[in-house]
C-alpha positions as CSV (number, residue, x, y, z in Angstrom):
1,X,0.0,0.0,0.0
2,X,1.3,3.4,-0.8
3,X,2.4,5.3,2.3
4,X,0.6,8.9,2.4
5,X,3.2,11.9,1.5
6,X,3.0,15.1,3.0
7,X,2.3,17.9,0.5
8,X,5.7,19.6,1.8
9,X,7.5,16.7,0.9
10,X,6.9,16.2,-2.3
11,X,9.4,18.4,-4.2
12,X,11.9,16.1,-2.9
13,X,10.4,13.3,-4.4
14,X,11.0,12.2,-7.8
15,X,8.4,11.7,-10.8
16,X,6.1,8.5,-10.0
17,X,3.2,7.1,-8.5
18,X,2.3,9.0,-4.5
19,X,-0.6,8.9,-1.9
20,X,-1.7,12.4,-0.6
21,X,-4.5,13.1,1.5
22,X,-6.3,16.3,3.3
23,X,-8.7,18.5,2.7
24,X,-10.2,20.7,-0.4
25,X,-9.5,23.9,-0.7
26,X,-10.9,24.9,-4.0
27,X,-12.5,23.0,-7.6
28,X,-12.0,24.2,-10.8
29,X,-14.7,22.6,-12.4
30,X,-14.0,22.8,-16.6
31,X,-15.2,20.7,-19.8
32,X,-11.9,18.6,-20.5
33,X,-10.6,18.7,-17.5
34,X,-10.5,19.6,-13.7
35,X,-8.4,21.1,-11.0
36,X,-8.5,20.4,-7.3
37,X,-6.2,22.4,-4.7
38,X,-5.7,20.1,-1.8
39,X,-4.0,21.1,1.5
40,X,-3.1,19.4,4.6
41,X,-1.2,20.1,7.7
42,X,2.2,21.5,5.7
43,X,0.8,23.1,2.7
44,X,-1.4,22.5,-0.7
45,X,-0.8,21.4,-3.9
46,X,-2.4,20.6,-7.6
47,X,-4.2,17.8,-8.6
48,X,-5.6,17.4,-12.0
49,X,-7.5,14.9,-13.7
50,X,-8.1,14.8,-17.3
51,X,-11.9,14.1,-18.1
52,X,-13.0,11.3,-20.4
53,X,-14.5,8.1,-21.1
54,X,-11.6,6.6,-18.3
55,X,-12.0,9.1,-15.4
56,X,-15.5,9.7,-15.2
57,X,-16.0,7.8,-12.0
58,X,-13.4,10.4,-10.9
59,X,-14.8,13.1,-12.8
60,X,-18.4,12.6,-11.2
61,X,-16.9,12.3,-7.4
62,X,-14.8,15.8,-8.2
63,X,-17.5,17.4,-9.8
64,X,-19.6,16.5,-6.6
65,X,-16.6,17.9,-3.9
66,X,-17.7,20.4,-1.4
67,X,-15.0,22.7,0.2
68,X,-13.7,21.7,3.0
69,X,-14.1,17.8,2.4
70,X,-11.3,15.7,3.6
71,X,-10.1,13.3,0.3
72,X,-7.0,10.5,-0.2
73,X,-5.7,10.7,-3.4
74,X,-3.4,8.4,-5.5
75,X,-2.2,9.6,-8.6
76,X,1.1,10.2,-10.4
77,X,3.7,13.3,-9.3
78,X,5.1,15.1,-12.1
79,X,7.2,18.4,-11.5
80,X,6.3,21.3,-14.1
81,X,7.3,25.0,-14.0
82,X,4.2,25.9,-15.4
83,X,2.6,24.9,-12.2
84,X,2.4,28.3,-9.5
85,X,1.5,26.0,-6.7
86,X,5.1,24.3,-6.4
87,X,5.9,23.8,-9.4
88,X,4.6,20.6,-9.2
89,X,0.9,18.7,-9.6
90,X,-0.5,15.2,-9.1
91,X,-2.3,13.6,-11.7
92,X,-4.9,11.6,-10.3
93,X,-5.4,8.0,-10.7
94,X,-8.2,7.2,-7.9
95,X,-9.9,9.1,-5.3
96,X,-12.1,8.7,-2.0
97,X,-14.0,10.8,-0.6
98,X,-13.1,10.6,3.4
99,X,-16.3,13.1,5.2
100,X,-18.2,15.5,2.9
101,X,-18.5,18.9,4.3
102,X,-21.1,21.6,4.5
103,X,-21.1,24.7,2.9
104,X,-18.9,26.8,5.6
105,X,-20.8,28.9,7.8
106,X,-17.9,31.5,7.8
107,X,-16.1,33.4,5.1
108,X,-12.8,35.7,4.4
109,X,-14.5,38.8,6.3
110,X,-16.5,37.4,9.0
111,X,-16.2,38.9,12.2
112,X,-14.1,37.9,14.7
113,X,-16.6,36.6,17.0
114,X,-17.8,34.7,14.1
115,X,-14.9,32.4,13.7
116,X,-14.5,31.6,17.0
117,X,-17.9,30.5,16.9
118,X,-16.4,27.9,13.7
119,X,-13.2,27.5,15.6
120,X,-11.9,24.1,13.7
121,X,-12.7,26.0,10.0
122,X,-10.9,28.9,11.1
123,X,-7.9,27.1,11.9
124,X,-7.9,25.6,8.2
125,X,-5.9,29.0,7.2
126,X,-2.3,28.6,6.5
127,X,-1.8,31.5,8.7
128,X,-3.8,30.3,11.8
129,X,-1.8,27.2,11.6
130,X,1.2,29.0,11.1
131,X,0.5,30.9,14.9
132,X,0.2,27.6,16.8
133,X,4.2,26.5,15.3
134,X,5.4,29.7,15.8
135,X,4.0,28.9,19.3
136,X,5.7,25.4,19.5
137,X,9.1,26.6,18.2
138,X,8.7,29.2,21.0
139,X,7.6,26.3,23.7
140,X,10.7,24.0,22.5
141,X,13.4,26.7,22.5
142,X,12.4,27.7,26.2
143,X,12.6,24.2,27.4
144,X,15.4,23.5,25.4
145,X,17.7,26.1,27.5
146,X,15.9,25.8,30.9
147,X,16.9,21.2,30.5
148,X,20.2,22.5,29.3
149,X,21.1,25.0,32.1
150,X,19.8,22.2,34.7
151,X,16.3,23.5,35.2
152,X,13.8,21.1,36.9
153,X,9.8,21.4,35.2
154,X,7.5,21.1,37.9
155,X,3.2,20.7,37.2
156,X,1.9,22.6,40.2
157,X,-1.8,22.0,41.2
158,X,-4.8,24.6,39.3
159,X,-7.0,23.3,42.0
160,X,-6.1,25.5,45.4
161,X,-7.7,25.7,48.9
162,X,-7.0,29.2,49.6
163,X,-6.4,32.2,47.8
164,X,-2.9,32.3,45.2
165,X,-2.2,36.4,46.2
166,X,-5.6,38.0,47.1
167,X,-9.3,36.9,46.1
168,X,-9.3,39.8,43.7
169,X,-9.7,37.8,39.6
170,X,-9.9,34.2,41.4
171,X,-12.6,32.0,40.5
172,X,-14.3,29.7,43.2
173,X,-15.1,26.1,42.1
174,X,-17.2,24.0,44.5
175,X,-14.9,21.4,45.8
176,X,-16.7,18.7,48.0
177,X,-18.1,19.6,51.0
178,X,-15.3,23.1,51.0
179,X,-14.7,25.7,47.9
180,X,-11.5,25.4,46.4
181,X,-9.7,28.1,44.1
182,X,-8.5,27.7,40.3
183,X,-4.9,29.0,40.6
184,X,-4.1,32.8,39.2
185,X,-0.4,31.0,38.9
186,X,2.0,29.0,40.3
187,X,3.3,31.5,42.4
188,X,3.3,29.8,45.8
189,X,4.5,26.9,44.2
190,X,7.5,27.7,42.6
191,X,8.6,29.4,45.6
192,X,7.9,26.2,47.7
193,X,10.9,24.8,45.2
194,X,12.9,26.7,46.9
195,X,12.4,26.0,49.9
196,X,12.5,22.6,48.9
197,X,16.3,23.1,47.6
198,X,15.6,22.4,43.9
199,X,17.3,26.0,43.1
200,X,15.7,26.4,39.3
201,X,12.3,25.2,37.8
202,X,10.3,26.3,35.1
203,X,6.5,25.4,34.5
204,X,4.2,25.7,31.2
205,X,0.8,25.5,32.4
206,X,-2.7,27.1,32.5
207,X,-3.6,29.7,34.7
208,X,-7.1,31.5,35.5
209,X,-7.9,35.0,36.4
210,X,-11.4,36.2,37.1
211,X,-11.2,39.2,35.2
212,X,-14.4,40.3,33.3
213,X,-12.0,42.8,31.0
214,X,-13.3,42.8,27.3
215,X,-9.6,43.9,25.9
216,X,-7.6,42.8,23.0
217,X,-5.0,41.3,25.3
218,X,-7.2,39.5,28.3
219,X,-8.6,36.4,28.5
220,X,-9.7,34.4,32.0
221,X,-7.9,31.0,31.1
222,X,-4.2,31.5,29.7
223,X,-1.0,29.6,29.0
224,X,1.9,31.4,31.9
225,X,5.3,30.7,31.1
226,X,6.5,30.9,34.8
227,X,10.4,30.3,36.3
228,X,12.0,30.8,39.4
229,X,15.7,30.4,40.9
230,X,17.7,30.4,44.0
231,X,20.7,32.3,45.6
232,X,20.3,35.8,43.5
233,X,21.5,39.0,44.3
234,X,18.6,41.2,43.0
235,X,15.9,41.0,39.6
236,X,19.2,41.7,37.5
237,X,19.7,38.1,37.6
238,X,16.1,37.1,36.8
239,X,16.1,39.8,34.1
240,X,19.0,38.2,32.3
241,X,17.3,34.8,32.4
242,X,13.9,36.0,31.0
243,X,15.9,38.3,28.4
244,X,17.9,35.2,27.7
245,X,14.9,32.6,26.8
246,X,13.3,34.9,24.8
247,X,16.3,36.4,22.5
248,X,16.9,32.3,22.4
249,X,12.7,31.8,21.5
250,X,12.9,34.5,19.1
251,X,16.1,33.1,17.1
252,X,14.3,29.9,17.0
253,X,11.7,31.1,15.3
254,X,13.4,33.4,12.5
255,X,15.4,30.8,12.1
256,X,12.6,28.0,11.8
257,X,9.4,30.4,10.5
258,X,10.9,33.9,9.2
259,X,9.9,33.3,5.5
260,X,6.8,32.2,6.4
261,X,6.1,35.3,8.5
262,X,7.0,37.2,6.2
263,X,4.4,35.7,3.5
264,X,1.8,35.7,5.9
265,X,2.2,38.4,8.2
266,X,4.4,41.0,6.4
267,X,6.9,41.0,9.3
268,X,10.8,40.9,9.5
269,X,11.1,39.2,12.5
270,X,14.6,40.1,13.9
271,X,16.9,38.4,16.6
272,X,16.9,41.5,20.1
273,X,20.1,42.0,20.5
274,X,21.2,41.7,24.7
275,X,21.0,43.1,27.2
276,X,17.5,44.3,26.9
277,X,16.9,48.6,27.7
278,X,16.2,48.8,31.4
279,X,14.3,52.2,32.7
280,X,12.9,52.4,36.0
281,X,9.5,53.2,36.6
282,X,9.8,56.5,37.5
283,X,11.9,57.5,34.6
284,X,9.3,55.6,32.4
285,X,6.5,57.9,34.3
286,X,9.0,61.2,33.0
287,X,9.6,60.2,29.5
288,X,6.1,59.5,29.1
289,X,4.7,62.8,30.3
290,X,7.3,64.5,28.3
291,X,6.0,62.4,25.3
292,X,2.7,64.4,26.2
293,X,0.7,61.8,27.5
294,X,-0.6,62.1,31.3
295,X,-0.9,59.2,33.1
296,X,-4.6,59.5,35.1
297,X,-3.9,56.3,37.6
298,X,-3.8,57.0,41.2
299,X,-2.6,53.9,42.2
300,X,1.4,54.6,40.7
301,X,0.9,51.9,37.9
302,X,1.2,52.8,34.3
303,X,-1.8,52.5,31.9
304,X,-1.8,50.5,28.6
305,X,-0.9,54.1,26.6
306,X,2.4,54.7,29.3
307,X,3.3,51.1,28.0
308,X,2.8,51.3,24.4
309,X,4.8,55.3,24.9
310,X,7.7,54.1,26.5
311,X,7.9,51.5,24.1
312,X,7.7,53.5,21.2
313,X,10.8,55.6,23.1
314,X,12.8,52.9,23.4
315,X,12.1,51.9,19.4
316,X,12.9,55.5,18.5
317,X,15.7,55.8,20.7
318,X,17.3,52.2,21.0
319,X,15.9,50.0,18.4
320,X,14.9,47.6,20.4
321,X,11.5,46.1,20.4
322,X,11.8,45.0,24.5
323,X,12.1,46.5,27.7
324,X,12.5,46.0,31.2
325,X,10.5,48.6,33.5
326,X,11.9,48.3,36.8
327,X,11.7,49.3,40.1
328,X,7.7,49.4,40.8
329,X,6.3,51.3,43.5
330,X,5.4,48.6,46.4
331,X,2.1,49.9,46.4
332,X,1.0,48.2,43.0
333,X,3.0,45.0,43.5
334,X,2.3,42.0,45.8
335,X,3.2,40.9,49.8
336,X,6.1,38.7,48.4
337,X,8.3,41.4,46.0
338,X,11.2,42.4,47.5
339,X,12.0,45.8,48.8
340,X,15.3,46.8,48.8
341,X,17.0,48.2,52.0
342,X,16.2,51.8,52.8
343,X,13.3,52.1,50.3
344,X,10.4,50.9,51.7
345,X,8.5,52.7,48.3
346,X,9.8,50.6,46.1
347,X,10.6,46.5,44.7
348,X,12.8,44.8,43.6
349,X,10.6,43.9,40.5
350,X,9.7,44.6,37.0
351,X,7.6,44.5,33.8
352,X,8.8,43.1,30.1
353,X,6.9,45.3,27.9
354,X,7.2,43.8,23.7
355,X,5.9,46.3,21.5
356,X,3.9,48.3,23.5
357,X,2.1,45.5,25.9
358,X,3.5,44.3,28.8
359,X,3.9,40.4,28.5
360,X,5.6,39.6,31.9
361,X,6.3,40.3,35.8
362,X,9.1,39.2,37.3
363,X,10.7,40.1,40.6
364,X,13.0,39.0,43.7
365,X,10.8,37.7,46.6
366,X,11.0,38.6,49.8
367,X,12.4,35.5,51.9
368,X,12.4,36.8,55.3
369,X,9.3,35.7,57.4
370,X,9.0,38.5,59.7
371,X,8.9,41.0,56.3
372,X,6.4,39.0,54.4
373,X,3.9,38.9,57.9
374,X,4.5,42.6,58.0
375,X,3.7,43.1,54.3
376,X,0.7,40.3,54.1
377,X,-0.8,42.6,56.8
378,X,0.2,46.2,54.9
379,X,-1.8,44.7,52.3
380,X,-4.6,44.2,53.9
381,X,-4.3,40.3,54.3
382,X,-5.3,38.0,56.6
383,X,-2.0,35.9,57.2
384,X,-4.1,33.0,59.0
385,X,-5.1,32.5,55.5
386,X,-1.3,32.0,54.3
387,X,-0.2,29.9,57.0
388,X,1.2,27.0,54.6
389,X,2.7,29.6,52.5
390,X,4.9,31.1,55.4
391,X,5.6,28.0,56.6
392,X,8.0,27.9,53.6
393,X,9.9,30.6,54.8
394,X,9.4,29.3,58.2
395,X,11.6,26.6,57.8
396,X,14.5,28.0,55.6
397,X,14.8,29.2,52.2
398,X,17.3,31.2,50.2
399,X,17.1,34.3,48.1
400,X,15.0,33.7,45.0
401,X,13.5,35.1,42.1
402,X,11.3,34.5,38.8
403,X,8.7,35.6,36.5
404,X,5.5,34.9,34.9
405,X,4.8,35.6,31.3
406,X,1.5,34.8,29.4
407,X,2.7,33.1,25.7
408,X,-0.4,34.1,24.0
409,X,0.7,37.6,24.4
410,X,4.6,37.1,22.8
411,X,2.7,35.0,20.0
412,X,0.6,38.1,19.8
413,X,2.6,40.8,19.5
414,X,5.3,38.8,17.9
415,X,3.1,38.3,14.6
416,X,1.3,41.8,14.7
417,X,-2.4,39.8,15.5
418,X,-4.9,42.1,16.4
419,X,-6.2,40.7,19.5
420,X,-4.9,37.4,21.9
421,X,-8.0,35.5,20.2
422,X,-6.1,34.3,17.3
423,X,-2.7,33.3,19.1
424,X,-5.3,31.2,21.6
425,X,-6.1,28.1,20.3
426,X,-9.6,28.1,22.1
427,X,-10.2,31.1,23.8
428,X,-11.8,31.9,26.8
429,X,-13.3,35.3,28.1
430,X,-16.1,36.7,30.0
431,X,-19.0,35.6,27.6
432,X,-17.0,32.8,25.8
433,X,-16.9,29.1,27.2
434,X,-17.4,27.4,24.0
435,X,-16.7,25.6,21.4
């Protein structure tokens, strides 16, 4: 039996007899004879079938094909110039129809809303599929250093019996005869590695947040990209880990994908060059209000329009499409940052911000038990409620760092998408818990 050939491979192929199978993209129907363009998971290609008095068993069944239907075909490969699909076409010799598809209920211009609705057909597009192995290249390269460099992947728990940082964004899922907590990350959890001596982890998981936002770059169930290690001196160290996995991710991916981003996207996707611009928040507050714009938050934090103004400085200024935004008033960061000595105001932390969004948080933790109860209770907290957490610091644990980052956002904002619902494979929001 002839072993089915993926449409990518067959330019290396020579002239003869090949099995293809996917799904049709378009018919050209005509008198003497007809045209199919077939794709599958690596590309699409020709097939052509003369029509007479031999074929027109195969002539009836490709008259008869519906986009969208998946086929087999086995027929004879011959390369020719002439061809503008690969220079190459498959003449067909027999053909079964695998499922027959409906007319599509969506269309080049439907709405976004719309094709999440059809999910699976939207996916069909070369493009969509070329999101989801950018994302993969991304994934592998990430792993690739962390396994290198020693790093040990940990799968914390999603299901949690108290609250991950506050109850603010969490959502409560009945749990027995108690409520338990979907996790907002694995926050507590890759700090409890630390305290369990394992030094570096990493973790690709889900994560949930409660957050009923309708923007372009939210959604309540994500993919976080988190890591954390032992015995630093400050964030410098975590920042030159995160700025090191993703110049790493990114090479991987011009490397692997550039061309096709290029055809698809219209982007030259280039390597960052290290180390990343690093500004401090309040010199990111200055530049921005020089810049004109006036940031109207009262809490100290900077708005989506700060973000995408300091990252147009730094474009203008550096050429760089990253920076780090450091040194974040404690008042808009969490119990567990670190503040440095003699500055109660501010953390050891910072934000990643990639072409205008911020994409990650990272910061030193605070690993002194007296501070965190102090800073629990500044917060507002009850610390009865973090007892096990504490008891990680209770028991020893050394200076430590990491970060989260959400990898729908990098897939995002690498490829110029308009909105985190096409670099999320199913996406989930407010009003959306299907398909």
């Amino acid at each position: 039996m002839t072993q089915r050939t993926l449409i990518n491979d067959l330019a290396s192929l020579p002239d003869g007899p090949v099995k293809v199978a996917g799904w049709v993209e378009t018919v050209r129907d005509q008198k003497r004879v007809q045209f199919v363009i077939l794709r599958d998971e690596s590309g699409s290609a020709q097939l052509v079938n003369p029509v007479n008095d031999e074929t027109a068993e195969t002539a009836g069944k490709i008259s008869a094909l519906m986009h969208g239907s998946f086929i087999s075909v086995e027929g004879d490969l011959k390369a020719d110039e002439r061809v503008k699909l690969g220079g190459l076409e498959v003449k067909v010799r027999s053909l079964t129809v695998e499922s027959v598809a409906k007319d599509s209920p969506i269309a080049d211009d439907s709405s976004i809303d719309k094709r999440l609705d059809w999910r699976f057909l939207d996916l069909r597009r070369p493009e969509a599929q070329l999101i989801f192995r950018v994302q993969t290249t991304i994934e592998h390269a990430l792993r690739q250093h962390w396994v290198d460099e020693g790093f040990i992947e940990l799968h914390t728990p999603k299901l949690m019996a108290t609250a991950s940082e506050s109850r603010a964004e969490l959502f409560e899922v009945p749990y027995f005869d108690t409520t338990a907590y979907l996790a907002q990350s694995p926050q507590l959890f890759k700090q409890m590695a630390q305290s369990a001596g394992f030094g570096k982890i990493f973790e690709i998981a889900p994560a949930f947040r409660a957050d009923p936002s309708f923007t372009s770059r939210h959604s309540t169930e994500f993919t976080s990209v988190d890591s954390e290690i032992s015995w630093i001196d400050s964030h410098e160290q975590v920042m030159q880990l995160h700025e090191t996995l993703l110049t790493k991710a990114v090479a991987a991916v011009v490397e692997k994908h550039g061309a096709a981003i290029k055809e698809h996207f219209d982007i030259d996707l280039q390597v960052p060059t290290m180390p990343f611009p690093r500004i401090t928040h309040a010199e990111v507050k200055s530049i921005v209000e020089a810049r004109g714009h006036t940031i109207e938050r009262t809490d100290g934090d900077l708005d989506p329009e700060a973000e995408r103004q300091i990252s147009q400085h730094v474009k203008e200024e550096m050429g760089h499409d990253f920076v780090f935004v450091t040194e974040y008033p404690s008042s808009v960061r969490p119990f567990y940052h670190l503040r440095p000595e003699g500055d109660g105001s501010v953390t050891n932390s910072y934000d990643l911000i990639y072409n205008g969004v911020e994409i990650s948080t990272g910061a030193q933790r605070e690993h002194r038990v007296d501070v965190l109860e102090a800073q629990i209770l500044e917060k507002g907290m009850d610390p009865s409620e973090l007892e096990e957490y504490l008891d990680f610091f209770r028991y020893g644990v050394p200076p430590h760092g990491g970060f989260g980052m959400g990898l729908a956002r990098v897939v995002m904002l690498m490829l110029g998408l308009g909105s985190i619902r096409e670099s999320t494979f199913l996406f989930r929001g407010p009003t959306r818990l299907t398909p």
